[in-house]
Every structure is written in structure tokens, then in C-alpha cells.
C-alpha positions, 0 to 999 in steps of 0.5 A: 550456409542456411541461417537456423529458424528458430521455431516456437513451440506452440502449446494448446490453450487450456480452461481456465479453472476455478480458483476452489470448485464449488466455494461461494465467495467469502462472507464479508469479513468480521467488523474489526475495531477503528481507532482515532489518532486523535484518543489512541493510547500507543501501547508499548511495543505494538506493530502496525502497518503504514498505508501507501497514502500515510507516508505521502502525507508525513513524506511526499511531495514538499508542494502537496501541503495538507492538514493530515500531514501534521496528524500522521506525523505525530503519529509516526513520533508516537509509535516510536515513542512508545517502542512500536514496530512499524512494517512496510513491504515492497509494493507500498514501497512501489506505491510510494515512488509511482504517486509521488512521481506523478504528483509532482508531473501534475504540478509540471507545466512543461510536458504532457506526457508523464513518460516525457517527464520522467525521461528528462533531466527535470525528473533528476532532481525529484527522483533524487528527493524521492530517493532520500524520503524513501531512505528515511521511510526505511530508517524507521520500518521494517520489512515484510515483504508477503510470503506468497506460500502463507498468504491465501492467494486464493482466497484473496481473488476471491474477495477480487472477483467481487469488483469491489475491492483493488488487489494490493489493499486486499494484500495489505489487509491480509498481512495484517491479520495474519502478522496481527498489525494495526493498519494505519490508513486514511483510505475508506475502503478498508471499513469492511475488510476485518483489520485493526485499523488507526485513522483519522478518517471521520467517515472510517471513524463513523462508518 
């Protein structure tokens, strides 16, 4: 008996289309307000939305001490003090886990490579710490995973096209307007992007 072939169909390569025919890029968007953690109020029962590089500073690793870790602590106190929401999604989730790890393969003198050591038994006990501080992240968010339905996906390759921004802080960016959430971020590159930010960035601060 012939064994079966399978064949693979073949399908012919289409054009590649433009996202809107005929749109320019989008304008920069509108400067929107930048506050100090430093004279920020925390109004009762605001929303805001953890970059991925705030929660490395409250939660990452024990062996990257930095200054800002005490800074966005306290901040985290102060929203829940105040009955703030805080809202986190998956890929700030995905974020999370892939830089903690690779710090601690920085701090790893044993393996060159990071596959290397995330396969062997070393890695057992940092992904165990990753997994408890993910769980307290968890204890104090909610969630918010993006809706790809209302998010303007077009909208946002658009701004990508440019080279100038990185596709998830776009994401981010889009969620907090459209939910009305205060970013809350260190990272510089969201100066120009038109969302409500709490930082103590000096260069965001006196951009």
C-alpha cells in the first residue's frame, strides 16, 4: 500500500495594502499634563495604569537596588490609600517576567547563554520569586486586557511606521486614553504620546 502525500496548498502572494489609502501619518498628539510623585495629590478613587518598569522598581529583582524603588512604593501606598484602581494587562504582565528574568541572567556568572539558564535547575528558584511577586502585583490590579475591536490598530501602525515609537508603549498609551487612566511611567518616550502621566522622571518633568 502507497503511504498518502500530503500536499500543501499553495496560495498566491497578495499586495500588501495600505493600512487607510490616502491618510497622512497621525499629527503628534496633544501635550497632555505631567505630574511629580513628589506634589501629586492622589484624588480619591482614580484609575491609573503601571508601566512595566514601575512594578521592576516596587518588585524586581532583590539584587537591583535603586533609589526609585522607595519613590513608586510609596506611590503604590498612596493610590490605595486613596481608593485608586490600578489596571494591568497581559503584556505588561509578559514584560514583567521577561526583564526580571534577564536581569537576574545578567547577575549569573555560570551561563552564557540566557536559553541555558532559564532550562536548568538554577532558574527553578527565580522563577519561583518571579511568580510570587507577579501574584502580589495581582493582589492589588485589575485587569485590562486591550479589546483589539475598540483599540485603532490602524491607527496606532500608523504612529509605528514612523520608527520613533516601540509598538506596546503605543498600545499602553492607547488604553489610557481611551479608559481615561493616568500612566504611570519613568520611561521618557512617553512625552509626546498625549496621556496623563505620574512620574518621577526629571527629564519628563522638564521636558
Amino acid at each position: 500500500m502507497h503511504k498518502s502525500v500530503h500536499r500543501a496548498v499553495v496560495y498566491p502572494l497578495k499586495r500588501s495594502v495600505r493600512l487607510r489609502p490616502g491618510k497622512t501619518l497621525p499629527v503628534k498628539p496633544s501635550p497632555a499634563p505631567i505630574h511629580s510623585t513628589e506634589t501629586y495629590d492622589f484624588p480619591p478613587e482614580q484609575s491609573y495604569f503601571f508601566d512595566t518598569n514601575i512594578w521592576l522598581y516596587i518588585y524586581g529583582p532583590i539584587g537591583w537596588p535603586d533609589q526609585r524603588s522607595a519613590i513608586y512604593s510609596r506611590t503604590l501606598r498612596e493610590i490605595r490609600n486613596s481608593n485608586g484602581t490600578i489596571y494591568i494587562n497581559c503584556m505588561i504582565i509578559s514584560e514583567f517576567i521577561n526583564a526580571f528574568s534577564r536581569i537576574e541572567f545578567k547577575q549569573q556568572t555560570d551561563y552564557s547563554r540566557f536559553k541555558d539558564f532559564r532550562n536548568s535547575l538554577g532558574f527553578r528558584p527565580v522563577a519561583a520569586d518571579i511568580t510570587s511577586n507577579v501574584k502580589k502585583i495581582l493582589r492589588n490590579t485589575l485587569a485590562c486586557d486591550p479589546n483589539l475591536n475598540v483599540i485603532d490598530l490602524p491607527e496606532i501602525m500608523s504612529f509605528f511606521e514612523q520608527g520613533k515609537y516601540d509598538f506596546n508603549d503605543l498600545l499602553f498609551a492607547e488604553i489610557c486614553r481611551a479608559k481615561g487612566l493616568i500612566f504611570v511611567t519613568h520611561d521618557k518616550d512617553f512625552s509626546d504620546m498625549g496621556v496623563e502621566i505620574l512620574t518621577a522622571n526629571e527629564k519628563l518633568l522638564h521636558r
